[in-house]
N, C-alpha and C positions, 0 to 999 in steps of 0.2 A: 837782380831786381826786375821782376817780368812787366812792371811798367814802363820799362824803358822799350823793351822789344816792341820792333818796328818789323814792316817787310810783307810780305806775299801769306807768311806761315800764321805772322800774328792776328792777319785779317781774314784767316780758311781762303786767301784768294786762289782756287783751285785752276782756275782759266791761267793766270800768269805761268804759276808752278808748273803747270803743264810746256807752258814756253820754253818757259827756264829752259826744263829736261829737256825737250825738243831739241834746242841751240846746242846744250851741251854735248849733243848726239856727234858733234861735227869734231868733239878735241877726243883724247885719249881719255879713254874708261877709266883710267885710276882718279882726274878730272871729275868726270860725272858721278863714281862713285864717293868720293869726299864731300860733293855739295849734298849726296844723300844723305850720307852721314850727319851733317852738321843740322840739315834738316829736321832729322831725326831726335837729336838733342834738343833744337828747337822745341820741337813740338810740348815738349813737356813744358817748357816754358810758357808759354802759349797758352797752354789746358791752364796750368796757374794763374795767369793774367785770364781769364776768364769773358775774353772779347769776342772770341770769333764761336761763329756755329762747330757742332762739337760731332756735329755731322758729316760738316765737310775738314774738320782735323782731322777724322777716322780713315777720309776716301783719301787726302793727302797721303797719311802714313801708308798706305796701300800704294800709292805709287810710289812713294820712294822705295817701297819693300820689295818692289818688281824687281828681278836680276834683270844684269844686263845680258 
């Protein structure tokens, strides 16, 4: 139900997201890689619920798509 979706993804909040990734810089890459993923999944959520700029969903998914 993408009205329940809450959080940084649901709002394009790009400034947090970038936190996020930043902190997780500090645990193990499998870590940082999982919360991309899930990201990732998100985001289609997200585009459904039809709340946040669709702008800043695109630049999201571009960071998560960065390798580590």
């Amino acid at each position: 139900m993408p009205a329940a979706l809450t959080g940084p993804i649901a709002r394009g909040d790009v400034t947090t997201l970038a936190k996020h990734l930043h902190s997780l810089s500090a645990f193990d890459s499998k870590v940082r890689n999982l919360y991309k993923s899930l990201g990732l999944a998100t985001l289609d959520i997200s585009r459904e619920k039809g709340v946040a700029n669709p702008e800043k969903l695109s630049l999201i998914e571009q960071m998560l798509n960065i390798p580590d």
